[in-house]
matplotlib code that plots the C-alpha trace (Angstrom):
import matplotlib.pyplot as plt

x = [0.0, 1.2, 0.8, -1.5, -0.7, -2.4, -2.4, 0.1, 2.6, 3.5, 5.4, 3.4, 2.8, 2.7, 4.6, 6.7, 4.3, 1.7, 3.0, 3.8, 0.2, -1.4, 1.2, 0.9, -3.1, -2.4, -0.5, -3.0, -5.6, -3.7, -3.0, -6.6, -7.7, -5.7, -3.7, -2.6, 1.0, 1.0, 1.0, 4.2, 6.1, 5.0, 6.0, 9.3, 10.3, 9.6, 11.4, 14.4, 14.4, 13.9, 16.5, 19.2, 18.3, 19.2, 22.6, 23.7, 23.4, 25.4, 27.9, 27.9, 30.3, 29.1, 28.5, 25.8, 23.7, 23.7, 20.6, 18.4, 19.9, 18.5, 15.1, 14.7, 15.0, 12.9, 9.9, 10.4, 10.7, 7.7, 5.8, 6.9, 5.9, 2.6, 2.5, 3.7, 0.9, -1.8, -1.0]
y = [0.0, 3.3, 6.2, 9.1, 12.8, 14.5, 18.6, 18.2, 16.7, 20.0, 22.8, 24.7, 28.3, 31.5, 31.9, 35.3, 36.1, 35.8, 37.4, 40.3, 40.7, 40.5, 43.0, 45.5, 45.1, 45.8, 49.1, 50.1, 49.5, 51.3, 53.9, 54.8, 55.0, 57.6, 59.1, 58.4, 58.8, 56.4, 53.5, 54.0, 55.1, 52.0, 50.1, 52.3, 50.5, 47.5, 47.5, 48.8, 46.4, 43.4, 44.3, 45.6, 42.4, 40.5, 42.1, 42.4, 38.6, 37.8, 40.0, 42.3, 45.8, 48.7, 51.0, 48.3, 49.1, 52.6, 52.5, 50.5, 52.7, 56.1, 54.4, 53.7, 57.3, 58.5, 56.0, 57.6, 61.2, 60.6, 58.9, 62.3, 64.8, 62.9, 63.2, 67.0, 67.9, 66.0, 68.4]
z = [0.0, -1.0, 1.8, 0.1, 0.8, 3.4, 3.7, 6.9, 5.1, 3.0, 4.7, 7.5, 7.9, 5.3, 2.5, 2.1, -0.6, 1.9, 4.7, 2.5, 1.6, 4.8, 6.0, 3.3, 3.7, 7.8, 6.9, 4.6, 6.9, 9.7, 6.9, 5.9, 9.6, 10.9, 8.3, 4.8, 4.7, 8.1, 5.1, 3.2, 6.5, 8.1, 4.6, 4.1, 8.0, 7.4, 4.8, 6.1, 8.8, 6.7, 4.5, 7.3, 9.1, 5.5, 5.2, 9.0, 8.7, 5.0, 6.8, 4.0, 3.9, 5.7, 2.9, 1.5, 5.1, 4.1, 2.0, 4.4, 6.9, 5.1, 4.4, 7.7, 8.7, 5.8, 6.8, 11.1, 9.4, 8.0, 10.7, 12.4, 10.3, 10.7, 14.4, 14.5, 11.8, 13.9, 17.1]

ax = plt.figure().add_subplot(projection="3d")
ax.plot(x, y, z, "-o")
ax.set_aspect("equal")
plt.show()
């Protein structure tokens, strides 16, 4: 007899496709709540993390964290900006 495949013999949990989705849908969400620009600040961070994360780990040079570096301070300028215009 030959075993059949169930569904919890695949690989568990999200894909990065999905998780990607679901978070961009969250910052929208967050985004059209309390204020627009809120959604590509909250998208420029994650970003930055995700990719600092990426090359802090591959060791990469230090001039190649400059970029996720500067986006990351472009997506907390913005959050910000947000904050001060709201007072």
């Amino acid at each position: 007899m030959s075993k059949t495949k169930t569904a919890s013999d695949g690989p568990k949990g999200f894909t990065f496709a999905e998780k990607a989705i679901i978070w961009i849908v969250f910052c929208l969400l967050v985004g059209l709540s309390t204020n627009i620009l809120i959604f590509p600040a909250m998208l420029l961070l994650s970003w930055s993390i995700m990719k600092w994360r990426g090359q802090y780990l591959s060791k990469a040079p230090l001039l190649n964290r400059l970029y996720p570096i500067l986006t990351f301070l472009a997506g907390a300028g913005l959050i910000w900006w947000v904050i001060q215009s709201q007072r």
